[in-house]
N, C-alpha and C positions, 0 to 999 in steps of 0.2 A: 724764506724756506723754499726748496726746490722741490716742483712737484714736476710726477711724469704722467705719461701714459702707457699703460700695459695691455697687451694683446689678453682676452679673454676665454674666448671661445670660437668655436668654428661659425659659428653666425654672425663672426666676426663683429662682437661686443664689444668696445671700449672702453674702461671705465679708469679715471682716473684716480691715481694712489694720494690720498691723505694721510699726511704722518701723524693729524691729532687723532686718527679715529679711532676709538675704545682706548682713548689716554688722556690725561689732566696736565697741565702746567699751572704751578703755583708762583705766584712773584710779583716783584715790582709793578709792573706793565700787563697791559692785554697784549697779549700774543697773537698771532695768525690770521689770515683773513678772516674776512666775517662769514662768506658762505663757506666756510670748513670750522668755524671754534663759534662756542659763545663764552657767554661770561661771565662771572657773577663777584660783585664785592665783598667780599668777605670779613676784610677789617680795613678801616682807613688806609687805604696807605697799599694793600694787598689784594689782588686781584687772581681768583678762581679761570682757568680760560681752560675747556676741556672741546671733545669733538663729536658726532654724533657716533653713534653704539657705543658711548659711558652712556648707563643712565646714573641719572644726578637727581638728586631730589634731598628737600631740604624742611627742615619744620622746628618750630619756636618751644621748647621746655619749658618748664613752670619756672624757673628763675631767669624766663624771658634771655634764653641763650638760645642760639641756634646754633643745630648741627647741620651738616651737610653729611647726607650718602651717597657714595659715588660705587658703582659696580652692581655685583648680584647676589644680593642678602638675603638668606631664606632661614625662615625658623625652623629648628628639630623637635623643641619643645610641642610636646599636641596639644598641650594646653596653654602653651603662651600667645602671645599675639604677636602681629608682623613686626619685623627690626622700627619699621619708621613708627609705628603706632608708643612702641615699644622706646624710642627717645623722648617720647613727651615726660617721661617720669627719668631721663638718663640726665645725671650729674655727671661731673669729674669724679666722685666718691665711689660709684657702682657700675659706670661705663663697660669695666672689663668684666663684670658679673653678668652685666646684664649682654654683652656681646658676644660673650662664651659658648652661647647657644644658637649662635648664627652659623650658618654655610655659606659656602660657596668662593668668592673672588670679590673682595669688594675695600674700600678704604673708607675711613670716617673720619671729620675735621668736624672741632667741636673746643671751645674752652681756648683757643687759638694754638689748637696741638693738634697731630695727625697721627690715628692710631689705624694699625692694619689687620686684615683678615687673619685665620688661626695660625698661616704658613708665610706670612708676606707673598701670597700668590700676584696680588695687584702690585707688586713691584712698586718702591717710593725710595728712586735716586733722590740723593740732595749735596746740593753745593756752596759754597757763599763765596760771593764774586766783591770786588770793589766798587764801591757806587760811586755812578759819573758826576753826582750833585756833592757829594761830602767824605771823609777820608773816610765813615762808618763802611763795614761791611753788610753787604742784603744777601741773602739766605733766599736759593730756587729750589722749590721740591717736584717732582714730575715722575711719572709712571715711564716713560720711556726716553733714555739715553740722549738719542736722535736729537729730540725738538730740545731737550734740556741743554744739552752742549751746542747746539746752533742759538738757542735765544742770549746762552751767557758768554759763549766765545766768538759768536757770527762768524763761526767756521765751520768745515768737513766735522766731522765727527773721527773721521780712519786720526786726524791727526791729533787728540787728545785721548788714544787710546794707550792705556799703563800696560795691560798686560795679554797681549795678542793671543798667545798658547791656553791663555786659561778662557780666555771669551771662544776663540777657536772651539775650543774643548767642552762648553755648554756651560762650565764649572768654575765659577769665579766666587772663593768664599766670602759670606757674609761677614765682615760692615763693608769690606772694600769692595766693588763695582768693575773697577777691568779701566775705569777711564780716570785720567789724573785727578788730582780733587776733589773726587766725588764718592762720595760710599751709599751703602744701600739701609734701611731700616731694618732690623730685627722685627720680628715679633714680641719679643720681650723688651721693646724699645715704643715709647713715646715720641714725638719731638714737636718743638716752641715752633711756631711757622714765622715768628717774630724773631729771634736771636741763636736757632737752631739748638737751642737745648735738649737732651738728653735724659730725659726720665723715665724708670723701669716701670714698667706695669706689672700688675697684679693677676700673672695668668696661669694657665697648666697647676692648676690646684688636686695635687693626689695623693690621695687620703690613706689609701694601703689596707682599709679594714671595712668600709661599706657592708658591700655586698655580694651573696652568693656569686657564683660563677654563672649560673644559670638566670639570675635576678639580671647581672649586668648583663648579659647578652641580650635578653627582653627587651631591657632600657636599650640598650645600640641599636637593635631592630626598628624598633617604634620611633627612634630616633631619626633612621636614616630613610623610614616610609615618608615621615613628617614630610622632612625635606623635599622628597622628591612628590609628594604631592601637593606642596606647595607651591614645586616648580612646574607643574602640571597645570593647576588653575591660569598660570599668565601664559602657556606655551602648549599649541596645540599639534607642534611639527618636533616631535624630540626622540635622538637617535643617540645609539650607543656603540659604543666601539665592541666587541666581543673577540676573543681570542682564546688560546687553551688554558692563558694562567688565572688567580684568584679572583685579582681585585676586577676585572672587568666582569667576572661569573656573577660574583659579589651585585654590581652596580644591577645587573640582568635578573637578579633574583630578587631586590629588593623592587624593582618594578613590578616583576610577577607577585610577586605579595601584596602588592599595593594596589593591584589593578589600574595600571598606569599604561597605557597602551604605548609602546615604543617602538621602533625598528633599529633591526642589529645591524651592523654591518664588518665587514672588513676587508682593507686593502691587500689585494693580490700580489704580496712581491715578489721579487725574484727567487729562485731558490735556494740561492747560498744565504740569504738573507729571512729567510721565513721555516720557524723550524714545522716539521710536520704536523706537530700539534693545530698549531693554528691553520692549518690547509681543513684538518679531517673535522675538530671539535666545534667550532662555533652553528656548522648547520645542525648539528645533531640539537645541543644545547637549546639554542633559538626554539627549535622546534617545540622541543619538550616545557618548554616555556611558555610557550604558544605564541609565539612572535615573529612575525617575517624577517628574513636574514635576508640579508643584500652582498654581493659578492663585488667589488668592485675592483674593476682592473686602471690598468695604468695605460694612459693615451699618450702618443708621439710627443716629444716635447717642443715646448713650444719660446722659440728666441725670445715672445714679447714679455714673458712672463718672466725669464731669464732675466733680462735684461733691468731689469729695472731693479731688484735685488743683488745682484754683482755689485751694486751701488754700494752696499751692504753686507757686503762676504765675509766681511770678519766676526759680523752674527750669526754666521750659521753653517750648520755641519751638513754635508749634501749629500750623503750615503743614505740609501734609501732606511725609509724607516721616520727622516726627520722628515719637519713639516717643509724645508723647504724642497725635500725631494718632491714631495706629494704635489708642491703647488705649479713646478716646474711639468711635472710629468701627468698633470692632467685629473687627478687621482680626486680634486673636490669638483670638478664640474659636474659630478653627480649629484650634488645636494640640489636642493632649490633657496631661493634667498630664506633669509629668517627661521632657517635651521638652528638648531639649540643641541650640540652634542654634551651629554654626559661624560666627568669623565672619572676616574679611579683612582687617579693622583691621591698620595697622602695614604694609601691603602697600608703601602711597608713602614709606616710609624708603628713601631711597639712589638714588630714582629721580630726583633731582635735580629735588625739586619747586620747589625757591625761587630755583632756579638762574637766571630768567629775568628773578623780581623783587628780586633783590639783587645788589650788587654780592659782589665775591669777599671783601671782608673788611667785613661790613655794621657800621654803627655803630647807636646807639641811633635817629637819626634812622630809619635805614633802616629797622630792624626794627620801629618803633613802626607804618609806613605799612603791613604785613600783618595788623595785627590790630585788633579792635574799639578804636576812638580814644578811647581812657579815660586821662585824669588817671591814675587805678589803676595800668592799663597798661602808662604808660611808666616810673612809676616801678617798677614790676615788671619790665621790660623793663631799668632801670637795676640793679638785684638781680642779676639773671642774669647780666650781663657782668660784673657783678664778682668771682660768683663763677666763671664762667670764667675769668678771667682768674687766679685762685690754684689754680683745679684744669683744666687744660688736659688734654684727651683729644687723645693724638700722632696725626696721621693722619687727624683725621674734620675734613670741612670744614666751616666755622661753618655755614652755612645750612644743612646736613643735623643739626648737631647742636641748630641752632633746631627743627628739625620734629621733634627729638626729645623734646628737653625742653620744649619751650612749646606746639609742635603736638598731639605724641601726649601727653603729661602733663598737657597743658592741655586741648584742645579733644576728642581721643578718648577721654580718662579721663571727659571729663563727659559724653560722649553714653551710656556705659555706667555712669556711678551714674544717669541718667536711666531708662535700663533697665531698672535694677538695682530699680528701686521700684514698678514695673507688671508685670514677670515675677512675681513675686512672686503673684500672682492665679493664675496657670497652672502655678507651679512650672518652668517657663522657664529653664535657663542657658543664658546665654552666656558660649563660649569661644573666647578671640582666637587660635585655631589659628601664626597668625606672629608673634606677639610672643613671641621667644626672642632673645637676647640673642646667643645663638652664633651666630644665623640672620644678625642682623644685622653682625656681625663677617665673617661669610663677606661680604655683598652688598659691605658697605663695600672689602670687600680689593681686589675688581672695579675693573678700569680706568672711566673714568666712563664712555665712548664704550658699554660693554659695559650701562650701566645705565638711560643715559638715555631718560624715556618706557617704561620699564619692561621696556626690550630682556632683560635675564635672565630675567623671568617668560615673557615669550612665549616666550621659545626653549627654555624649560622644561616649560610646557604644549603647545610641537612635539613635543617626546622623550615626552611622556610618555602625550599624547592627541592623535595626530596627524592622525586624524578629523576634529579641526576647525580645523585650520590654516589653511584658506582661509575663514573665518569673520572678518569684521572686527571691530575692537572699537570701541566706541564710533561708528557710524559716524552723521556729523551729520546734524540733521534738516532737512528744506527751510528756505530760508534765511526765509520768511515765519512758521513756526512757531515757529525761531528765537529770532526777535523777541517773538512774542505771550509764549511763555516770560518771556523778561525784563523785558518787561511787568507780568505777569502777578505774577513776584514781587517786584517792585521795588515794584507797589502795595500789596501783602500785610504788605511789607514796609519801611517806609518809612524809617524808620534804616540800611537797609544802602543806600537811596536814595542818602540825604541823604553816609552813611561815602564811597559809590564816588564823588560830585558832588565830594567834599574831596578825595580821591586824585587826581582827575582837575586839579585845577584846582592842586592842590600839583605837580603832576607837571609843568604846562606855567608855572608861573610860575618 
């Protein structure tokens, strides 16, 4: 595995980049040197090898099975107890009942299967390779591309990539991955760490008739306090993004309710890139919050930081905004190490985002026209209905459970292994505060009229922070600015040019 050295700071810091760090490889063999992986057996034969920031931790059930927790599992239930306490009574029978009510980023191997957070946030590539001892084939599963395709092809990585424009694009839909052979897990997906099998879980359970609108809203609140004051007791440095739209207001309000002390912040970009909202709202809001807001600008960039990512340029989109702008350009050297940002991710589940571009029962054609136009794609697009179609979730409607599976597993799980490999520099987590699975059972139960445009969050941040309720969200910027905006990234961006000219022109013909 090839490791570099990257320029850090003007006190000229050096720290050198590890590709296991906050990622797992599962497989044949121990992996990676010893001062970057360790290791743990997990079944005969099977070997755990992760890096340091996974935390890992593991403990024995009453029918003398061990699970292992890898990531960051926080309870929402107030009266339940924590995820690991919480496995000593977890079977393969009640696993996804009893994990329903976890947050955050995290993976679980248990019963010799690998099951994942509510959105597949923790990413779980897998492949099966030929083994060099017998014609059988061995099955490697691994949180990040990178060490997975170097352990099983002892190559580059650029050269087992399937589908460039849609990795390019952030957007690679789920089972398929972007890299030959290898596809990504579902969250409505299990798998055998032994023979790579395939077994549906028992998730997203919505009832349609519970409880009042005012009742579930309650239960979401207390829900999402739980969390974050659970995340609170292990983390005394935690920061939030804040900006003019919901879900970050959302994250901000439910700290202020909780009494969770945090500080906001937000990155200074450019102007064609940052609409006015986000200039004028977040010191207001912070304020009224009672939270220190931090304004943070963008420093010279810097080749070392560059450099060693180029390595990697086909993971990442470098128009400001993404993390790899941010990292190039200076934008995290304001944290201090073992910062813990919150983040919002998972907010647009249920808010009936697709609603407007899909018909009520979309077909492949339909669904192929919201995502990056890849060959890949649609046949990956074609995978997904089919396996909807033999594992159907009662109640949840296709195009919310497109943004679940394809949107959040697909496009939000990559923007956070993106993250996941430049935090690393700062000791940086991120934790998706709403990705709980019961969170989204509760939203889904909601009338749509109750959801739409995000009507439960706001009337949630009323009750909870009612300070700024006459505060707008999102509110548009002059219509000439507008324009320069889209301009601005359409020329930056010229594939998502060329993607909108094709929609546009499929739409009126």
């Amino acid at each position: 595995m090839k490791l570099s050295r990257v320029f850090m700071s003007d006190s000229a810091v050096y720290r050198e980049y590890n590709p296991y760090y906050g990622h797992f490889i599962i497989g044949r063999n121990k992996i990676g040197q010893k001062r970057y992986t360790s290791h743990a057996l997990i079944k005969e034969g099977i070997w755990l090898t992760f890096g340091d920031g996974l935390t890992v931790k593991h403990i024995i059930n009453h029918e003398r099975k061990k699970w292992y927790l890898l990531g960051d599992a926080f309870q929402s239930n107030p009266n339940g107890k924590g995820p690991l306490d919480e496995l000593r009574n977890a079977t393969l029978l009640n696993i996804d009942a009893i994990s329903s009510s976890w947050a955050g980023r995290w993976l679980l191997i248990g019963y010799d299967r690998i099951f994942t957070d509510a959105s597949s946030l923790l990413k779980c590539f897998y492949k099966k390779t030929a083994s060099h001892l017998s014609e059988t084939r061995e099955y490697w599963f691994a949180s990040n591309p990178v060490i997975l395709q170097e352990a099983t092809q002892q190559q580059d990585i650029s050269t087992t990539v399937e589908d460039k424009i849609a990795i390019e694009s952030g957007w690679v839909v789920p089972p398929r991955s972007g890299y030959k052979n290898t596809r990504v897990l579902l969250p409505t997906q299990s798998i055998s760490i032994c023979n790579g099998t395939i077994e549906a879980r028992q998730v997203l359970s919505v009832s349609k008739q519970a409880c009042s609108y005012k009742e579930t809203l309650d239960e979401l609140i207390q829900r999402y306090s739980c969390i974050l004051k659970n995340i609170a007791c292990v983390n005394d440095n935690i920061w939030t993004a804040l900006t003019g739209g919901i879900d970050s207001r959302l994250v901000t309000a439910i700290a202020h309710y909780s009494g969770v002390k945090v500080k906001t912040f937000t990155f200074r970009g450019p102007y064609f890139y940052m609409p006015s909202a986000d200039k004028k709202l977040p010191t207001i809001i912070a304020k009224l919050a009672g939270f220190q807001h931090h304004w943070i600008n963008k420093k010279s960039i810097s080749s070392g930081r560059k450099r060693i990512f180029d390595e990697f340029a086909h993971l990442y989109q470098k128009n400001p905004g993404t993390s790899y702008y941010s990292f190039v350009n200076g934008y995290l050297d304001y944290f201090q190490e073992n910062t813990v940002t919150l983040s919002g991710t998972c907010g647009e589940l249920g808010r009936c985002y697709f609603y407007k571009l899909l018909p009520t029962s979309p077909g492949e054609e339909d669904l192929f026209r919201v995502v990056p136009m890849t060959q890949f794609n649609k046949t990956a697009i074609r995978e997904l209905l089919h396996w909807w179609s033999d594992n159907p979730v009662a109640n949840v409607d296709c195009r919310e459970r497109f943004y679940w599976e394809a949107r959040l597993a697909g496009w939000a799980s990559n923007a956070m292994l993106q993250n996941s490999f430049i935090f690393q520099f700062y000791k940086i987590r991120q934790i998706p505060i709403l990705n709980c699975m019961k969170a989204f059972e509760l939203i889904l139960d909601m009338d749509e009229n109750d959801r739409v445009g995000g009507k439960h969050y706001k009337d949630a941040i009323d009750l909870i922070m009612p300070q700024v309720k006459n505060i707008p969200y999102n509110p548009p910027d002059p219509f000439h600015k507008r324009i320069l905006m889209r301009l601005s990234k359409l020329i930056n961006n010229p594939r998502q040019a060329r993607n909108m000219y094709y929609r546009f022109l499929k739409k009126i013909c």
